[in-house]
C-alpha positions in Angstrom: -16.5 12.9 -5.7 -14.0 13.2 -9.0 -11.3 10.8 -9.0 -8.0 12.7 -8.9 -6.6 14.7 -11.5 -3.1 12.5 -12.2 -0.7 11.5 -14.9 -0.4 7.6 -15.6 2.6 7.9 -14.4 2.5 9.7 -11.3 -0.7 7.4 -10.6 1.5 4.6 -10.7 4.3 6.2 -9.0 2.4 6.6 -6.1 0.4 3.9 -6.0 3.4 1.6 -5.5 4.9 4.2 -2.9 2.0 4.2 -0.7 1.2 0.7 -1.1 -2.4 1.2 -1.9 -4.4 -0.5 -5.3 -4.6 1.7 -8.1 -8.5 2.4 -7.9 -8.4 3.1 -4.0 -5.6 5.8 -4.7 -7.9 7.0 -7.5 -10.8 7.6 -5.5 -8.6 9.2 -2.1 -9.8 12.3 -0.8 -7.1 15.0 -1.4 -6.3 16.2 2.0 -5.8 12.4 2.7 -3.3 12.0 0.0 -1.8 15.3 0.1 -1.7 14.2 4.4 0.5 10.6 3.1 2.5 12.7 0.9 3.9 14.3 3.5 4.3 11.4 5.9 6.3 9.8 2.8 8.4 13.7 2.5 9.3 12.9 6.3 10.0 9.6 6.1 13.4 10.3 3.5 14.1 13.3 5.2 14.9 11.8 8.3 16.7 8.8 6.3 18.8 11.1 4.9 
């Protein structure tokens, strides 16, 4: 499997949002991440 396709930055970003190490996020499978991304979207929505 290809790690994913992201900036440095964004990398990073998320990385410290998810609380996950920098390689493992690499390495996630994209419905998995695309799956926290939106538990993370729901998460400020309801704080909000």
């Amino acid at each position: 499997m290809r790690p994913l396709q992201l900036s440095t930055e964004t990398a990073l970003k998320l990385s410290k949002e998810l609380n996950v190490p920098l390689e493992q996020l690499m390495h996630l499978p994209q419905h998995i991440l695309i799956k926290k991304l939106m538990e993370i979207d729901n998460k400020d929505n309801k704080e909000k």
